[in-house]
N, C-alpha and C positions, 0 to 999 in steps of 0.2 A: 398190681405192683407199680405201673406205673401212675396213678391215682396217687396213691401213697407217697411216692419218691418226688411226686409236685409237690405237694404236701410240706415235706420236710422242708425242702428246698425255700417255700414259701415262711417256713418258721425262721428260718435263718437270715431270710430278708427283715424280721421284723427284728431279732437278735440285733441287727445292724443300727436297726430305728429308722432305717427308710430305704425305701428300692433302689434311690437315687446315690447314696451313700455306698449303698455295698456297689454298684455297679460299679460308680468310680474306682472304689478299691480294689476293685477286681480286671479293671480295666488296667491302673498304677502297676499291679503286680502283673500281668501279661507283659508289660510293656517298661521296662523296670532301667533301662536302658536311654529311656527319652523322655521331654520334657513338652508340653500343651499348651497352648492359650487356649483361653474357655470358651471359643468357638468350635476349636478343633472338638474339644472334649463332648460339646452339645452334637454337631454333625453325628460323632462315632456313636451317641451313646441315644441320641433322636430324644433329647429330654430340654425343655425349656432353659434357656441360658439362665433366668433367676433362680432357679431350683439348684442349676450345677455352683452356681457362686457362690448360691450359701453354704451350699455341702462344701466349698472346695473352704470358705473359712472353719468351718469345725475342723475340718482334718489336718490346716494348718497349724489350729491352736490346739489340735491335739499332736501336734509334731510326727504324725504319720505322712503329711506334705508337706514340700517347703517351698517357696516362690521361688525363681532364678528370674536373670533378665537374659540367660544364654540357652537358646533351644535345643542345644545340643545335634537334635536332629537336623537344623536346617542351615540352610549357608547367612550366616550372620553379616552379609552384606546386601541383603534384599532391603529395599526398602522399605524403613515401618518395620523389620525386625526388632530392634532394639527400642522399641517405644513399646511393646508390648509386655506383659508380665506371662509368665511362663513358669507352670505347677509342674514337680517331679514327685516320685517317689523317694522320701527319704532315708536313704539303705540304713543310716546313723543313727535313726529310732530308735530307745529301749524298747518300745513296742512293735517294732517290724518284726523278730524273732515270732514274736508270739501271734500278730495279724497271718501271717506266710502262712504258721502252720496251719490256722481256722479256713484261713481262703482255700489253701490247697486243699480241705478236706469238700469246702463248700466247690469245689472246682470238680472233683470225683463225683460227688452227687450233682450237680449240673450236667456234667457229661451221659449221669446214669439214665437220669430224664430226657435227657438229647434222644440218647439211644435206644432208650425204651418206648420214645414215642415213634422211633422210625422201625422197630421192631413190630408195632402194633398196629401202624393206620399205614406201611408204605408199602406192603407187598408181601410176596413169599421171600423173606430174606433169605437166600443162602448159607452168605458168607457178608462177614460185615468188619472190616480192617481201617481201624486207628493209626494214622501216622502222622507226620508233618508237624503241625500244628499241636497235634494232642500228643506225640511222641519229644516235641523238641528236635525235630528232624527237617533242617532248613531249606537242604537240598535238594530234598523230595520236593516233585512237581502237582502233587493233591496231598490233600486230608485225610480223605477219607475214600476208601474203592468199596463199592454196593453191589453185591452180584445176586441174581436173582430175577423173579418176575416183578417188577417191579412200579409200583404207581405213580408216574411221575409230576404229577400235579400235587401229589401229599406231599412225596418228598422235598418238593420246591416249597412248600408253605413252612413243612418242620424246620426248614433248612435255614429259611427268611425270617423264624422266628428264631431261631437261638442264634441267629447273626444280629437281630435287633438286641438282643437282651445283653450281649457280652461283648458287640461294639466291634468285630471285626468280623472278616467273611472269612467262610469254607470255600478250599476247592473240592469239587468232590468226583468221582469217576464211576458210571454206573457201564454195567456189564451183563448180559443173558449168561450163563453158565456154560453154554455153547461157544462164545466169546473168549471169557475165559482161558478154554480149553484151547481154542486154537492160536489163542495168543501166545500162550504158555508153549503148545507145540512149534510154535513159529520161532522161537527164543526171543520174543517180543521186549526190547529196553527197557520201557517204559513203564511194562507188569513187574515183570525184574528186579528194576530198581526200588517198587513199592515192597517187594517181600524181604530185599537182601535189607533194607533198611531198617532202624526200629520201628517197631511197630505192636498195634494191640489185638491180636484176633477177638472180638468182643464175641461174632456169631461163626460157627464155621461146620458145616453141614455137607462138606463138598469134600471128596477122595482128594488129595493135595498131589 
């Protein structure tokens, strides 16, 4: 399965016409709120500044990006702020409707490969809970809680790769079953806040 679901994943890259192109897209639509110089975008995405500039003019003259000179994100009295050019996502596309809904699907199957690959090379998973990040849940303080026996030199690699490929980090919180349990019996905040929050049970193997 999870052979397969690379697989797909890897078609949709090619649907895009370059690894570099969907990333950015997918990077735009995470982040749909803020605008980049093409440093920032190389840093998060670990791909050569010539690579990102060209992609960034296709997607401008394809009116999926539009330059600003205002970062939105950052205090526009730094110095060297305003001499820079600054890429957003363009919510005003007639093509944004239709990119959202492809990304979001290619976002499901990314996360399906995430998950499937820590299902298979990280351990006895237990229990395996989506939030944060993968829920749209801000206030939660991890991504992801991993309970089980667990491999943590895989996990660190699975975890470093799908943080290279989609340009932002995991928090993630791992747990023995034992832990768990006594956390839960202690009225632990912390477990707490991860359950009452939304969330995705992806594996769940453990009496609740």
């Amino acid at each position: 399965m999870y052979t397969q679901l690379l697989t797909l994943s890897i078609m949709l890259e090619h649907l895009f016409g370059s690894k570099t192109r969907y990333r950015l897209l997918r990077f735009f639509f995470h982040n749909t709120d803020k605008s980049f110089f093409v440093r920032e975008l190389t840093r998060a995405l670990n791909v050569q500044i010539n690579a990102v500039r060209r992609e960034l003019e296709l997607l401008v003259n394809s009116t999926l990006v539009e330059e600003t000179d205002a970062p939105g994100h950052m205090d526009k009295t730094k110095a060297g702020a305003s001499l820079r050019k600054y890429y957003r996502l363009n919510l005003g596309s007639l093509l944004y409707p239709e990119m959202q809904a492809l990304l979001m699907k290619g976002q499901i199957l990314d996360e399906r490969v995430f998950v499937d690959g820590i299902r298979e090379t990280c351990g006895d998973i237990k229990l395996l809970l989506l939030t944060g990040r993968f829920a749209g849940e801000k206030d939660v303080q991890t991504d992801m809680l991993i309970v089980g026996d667990i491999k943590s030199r895989n996990l660190e690699k699975v975890i470093a790769s799908y943080e290279k490929d989609v340009g932002f980090s995991i928090r993630y919180t791992t747990l023995t079953e034992d832990e768990l349990y006594e956390r839960r019996q202690m009225m632990d905040k912390f477990v707490y806040a991860i359950f009452e929050a939304k969330h995705m049970l992806v594996v769940n193997e453990i009496e609740m």
